[in-house]
N, C-alpha and C positions, 0 to 999 in steps of 0.2 A: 118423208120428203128429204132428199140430196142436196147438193148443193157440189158441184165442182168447177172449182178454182185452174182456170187456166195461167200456167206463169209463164209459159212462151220455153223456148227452144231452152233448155240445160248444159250449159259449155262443158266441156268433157274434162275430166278431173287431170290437173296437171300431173304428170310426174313424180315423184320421188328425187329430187336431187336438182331439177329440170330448172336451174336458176339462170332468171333473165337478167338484162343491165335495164336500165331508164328506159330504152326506147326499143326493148324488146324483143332485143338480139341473144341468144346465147352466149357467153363468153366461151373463146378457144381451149382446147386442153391442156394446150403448152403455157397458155399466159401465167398460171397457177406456180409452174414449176422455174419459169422466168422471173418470176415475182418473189420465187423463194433461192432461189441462187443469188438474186442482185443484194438480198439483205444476210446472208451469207457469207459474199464473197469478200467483203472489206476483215472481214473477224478472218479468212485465211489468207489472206496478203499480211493482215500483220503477224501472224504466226508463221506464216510463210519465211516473209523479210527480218524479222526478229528472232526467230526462234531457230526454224530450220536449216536456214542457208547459213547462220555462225555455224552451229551445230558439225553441218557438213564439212564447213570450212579447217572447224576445231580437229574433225575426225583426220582431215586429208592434211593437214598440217602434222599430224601425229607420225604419220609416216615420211616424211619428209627432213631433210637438211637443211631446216629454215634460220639462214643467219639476216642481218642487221642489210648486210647488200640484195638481198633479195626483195624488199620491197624496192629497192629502187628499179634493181636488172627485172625480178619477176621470174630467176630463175631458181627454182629449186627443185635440186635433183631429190627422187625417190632413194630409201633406203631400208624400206620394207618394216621391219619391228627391229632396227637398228635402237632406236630411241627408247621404247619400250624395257629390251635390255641393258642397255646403259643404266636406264633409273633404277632395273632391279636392282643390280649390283652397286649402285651408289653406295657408300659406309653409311649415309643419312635416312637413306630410303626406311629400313627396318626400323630405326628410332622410329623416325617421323608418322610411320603406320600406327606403333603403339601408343604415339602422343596422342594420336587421331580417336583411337579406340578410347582410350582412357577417357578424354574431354567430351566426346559423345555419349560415353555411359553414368558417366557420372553428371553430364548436364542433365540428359532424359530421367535421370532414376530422380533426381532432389527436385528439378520441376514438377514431374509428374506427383510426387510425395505430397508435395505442400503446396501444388495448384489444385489438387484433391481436397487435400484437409480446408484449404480456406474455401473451397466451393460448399463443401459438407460445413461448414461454419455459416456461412452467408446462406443458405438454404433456409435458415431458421430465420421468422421474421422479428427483427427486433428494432428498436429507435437509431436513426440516422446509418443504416444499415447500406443503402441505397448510397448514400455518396460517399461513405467509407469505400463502400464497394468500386466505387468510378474515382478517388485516389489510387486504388491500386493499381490502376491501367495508366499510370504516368510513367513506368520505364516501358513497357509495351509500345507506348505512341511518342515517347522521346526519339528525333536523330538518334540513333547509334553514336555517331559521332560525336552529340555530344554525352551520352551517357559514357561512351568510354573515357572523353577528357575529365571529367566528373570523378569518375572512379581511379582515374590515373594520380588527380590529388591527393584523394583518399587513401589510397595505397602507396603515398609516398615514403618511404624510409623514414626521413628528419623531421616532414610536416606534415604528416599524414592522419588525417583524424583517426582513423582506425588506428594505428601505433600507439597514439596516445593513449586514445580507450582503456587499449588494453594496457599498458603499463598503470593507468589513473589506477584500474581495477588490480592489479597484481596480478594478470593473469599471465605477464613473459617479464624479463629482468631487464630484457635487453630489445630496440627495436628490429622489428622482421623486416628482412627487404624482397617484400611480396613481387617487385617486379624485378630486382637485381641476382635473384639467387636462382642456381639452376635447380634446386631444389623445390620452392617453394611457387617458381612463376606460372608452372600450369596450373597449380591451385587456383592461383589469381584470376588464370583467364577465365579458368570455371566457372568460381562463384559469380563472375560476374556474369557473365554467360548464363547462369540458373536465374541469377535476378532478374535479365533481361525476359528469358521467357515463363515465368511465372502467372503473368498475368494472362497470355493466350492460353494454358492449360486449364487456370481457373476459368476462364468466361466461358472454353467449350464445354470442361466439367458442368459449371454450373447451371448449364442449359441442359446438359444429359439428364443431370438431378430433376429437374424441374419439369420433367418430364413422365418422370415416376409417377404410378397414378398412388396417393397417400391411400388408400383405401387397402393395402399391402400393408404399409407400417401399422395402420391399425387392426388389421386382423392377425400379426404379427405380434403384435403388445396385445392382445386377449389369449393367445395360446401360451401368453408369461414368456416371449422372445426378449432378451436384454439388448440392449443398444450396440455392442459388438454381433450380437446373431442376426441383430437386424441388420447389419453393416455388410455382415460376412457374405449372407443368404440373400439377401433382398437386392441389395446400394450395388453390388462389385457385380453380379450377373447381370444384372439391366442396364449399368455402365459399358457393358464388354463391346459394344458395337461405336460406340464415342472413345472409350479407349482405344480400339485401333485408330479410330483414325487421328488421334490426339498422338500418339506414340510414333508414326507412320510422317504423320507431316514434322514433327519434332525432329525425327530421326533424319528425313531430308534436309530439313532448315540447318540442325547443328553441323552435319557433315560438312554445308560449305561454308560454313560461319568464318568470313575475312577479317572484316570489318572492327571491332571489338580485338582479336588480338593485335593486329598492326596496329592499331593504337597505342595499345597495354606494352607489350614489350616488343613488337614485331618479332614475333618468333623467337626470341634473343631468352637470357641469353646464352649463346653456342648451340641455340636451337633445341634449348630445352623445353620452351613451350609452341615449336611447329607443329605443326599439322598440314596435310597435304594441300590445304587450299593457298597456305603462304610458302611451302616450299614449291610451289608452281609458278608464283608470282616468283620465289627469288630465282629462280631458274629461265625465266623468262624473262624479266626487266631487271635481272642485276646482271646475270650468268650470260645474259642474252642467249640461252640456246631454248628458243623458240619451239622447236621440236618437239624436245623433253619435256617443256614447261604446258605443252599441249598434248602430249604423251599423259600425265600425270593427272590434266584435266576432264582427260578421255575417261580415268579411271574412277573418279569421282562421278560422273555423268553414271559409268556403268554401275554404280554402287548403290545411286537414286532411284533407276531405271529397274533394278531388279528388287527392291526393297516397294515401290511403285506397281509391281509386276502381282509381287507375294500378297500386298495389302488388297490391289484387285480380285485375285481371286478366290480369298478368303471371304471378303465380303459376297463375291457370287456364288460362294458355297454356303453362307446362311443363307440367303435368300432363297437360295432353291429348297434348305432343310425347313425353312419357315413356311416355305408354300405347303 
């Protein structure tokens, strides 16, 4: 004996995709793509208006005769790579490039150095580790400006704790004038400049580290690898994808690092410690030649842009060697 169940008419299986609103209307094609331009468009108006349009401005000023009467008149005649030549030829130009080099390589190398070593230190768990760790990010999330008046004391000639120190200790006879000497002032801007970014290298190091899977270091310590072969083999190749981009965003931030030297010595003195981002400024709000001073800032942009350019496609070349 059977038995069949009638359940009445079967409504036909919706769609794949076939999504209705409340009352059982399809939504439009275009709504999706209107809906994705309107949360969009605010993120490129301010890119647009902040970013691009100076940019263009900076670019088209470069070529240009821009003096003090032209914001008023609004006239300024073209003059092609007029500006451009003049800076090469400058007597200051050539210093001021190797001031540039030198403050840049020497911030990236001693950051990168000891925001390493303290990452690989703090990696290891040990008592009050944690907020040792979050003192350190005190000149990180200090004003600049006041970290540079801070340090400007500090490296005072007469009253400078640092002078003291070091005479306390015998280690000079005589006091340094870390900000007065043309010898001695780009040291100055340096270190401080290293102190400032020490703390962003350690936090991104420390997050690279922490990312290592430990099951490496211990099959590493059973084949009898010592703490340098585990360093060497292990730490520095699994780092190598946070090192770029640790070295990469470094290498942009120092290049236009203002801020910290006009404080320290403004460039001074005789321009021993410039670098092109305050010989732009003095070229432009002291020199008033506006042109130059956006000639020179054109040149900086281009140095970002392509250091920007290298860092991208190096990362789209592991990636594709990873796939």
């Amino acid at each position: 004996m059977s038995t069949t169940l009638d359940s009445g008419p079967v409504a036909p299986a919706r769609p794949v995709g076939a999504r209705r609103d409340g009352h059982g209307r399809r939504p439009r094609r275009g709504t999706g793509r209107w809906a994705a331009f309107a949360f969009i468009a605010p993120a490129w108006l301010y890119v647009l208006g902040f970013y691009l349009y100076p940019l263009a401005g900076s670019v088209r000023m470069g070529f240009q005769d821009y003096t003090v009467s032209s914001f008023y008149t609004g006239v300024a005649p073209y003059v092609g790579w007029d500006n451009y030549t003049a800076v090469f030829h400058d007597s200051h130009f050539s210093r001021t490039v190797v001031n540039t080099v030198l403050f840049t390589a020497g911030s990236l190398a001693f950051q990168f150095a000891v925001g390493l070593a303290l990452a690989v230190f703090f990696n290891r768990s040990f008592p009050l580790g944690g907020p040792l760790r979050s003192l350190l990010l005190i000149p990180w999330l200090l004003p600049l400006v006041v970290s540079g008046t801070a340090w400007r004391w500090i490296l005072d000639t007469d009253s400078g704790v640092l002078n003291n120190l070091l005479l306390h200790l015998h280690l000079t006879d005589h006091p340094i004038p870390w900000l007065a000497s043309t010898h001695d002032s780009l040291i100055a801007v340096t270190m401080v400049n290293i102190w400032v970014g020490i703390p962003f290298n350690m936090v991104i190091l420390y997050g690279g580290l922490q990312s290592i899977p430990g099951e490496l270091y211990e099959a590493a310590a059973l084949d009898g690898a010592g703490a340098w072969n585990r360093f060497r083999h292990i730490t520095l190749p699994m780092l190598r994808p946070v090192t770029a981009v640790v070295l990469t965003l470094g290498l942009i931030y120092t290049v236009k690092v203002f801020d910290v030297i006009m404080i320290l010595t403004q460039g001074g003195p005789a321009g021993s410690s410039q670098t092109l981002t305050t010989y732009a400024y003095n070229l432009s709000f002291q020199q008033l030649e506006f042109g130059r001073g956006a000639a020179v800032g054109n040149l900086l942009i281009l140095v970002a842009v392509v250091f920007a350019a290298v860092y991208l496609r190096s990362t789209r070349e592991q990636r594709k060697a990873g796939r």
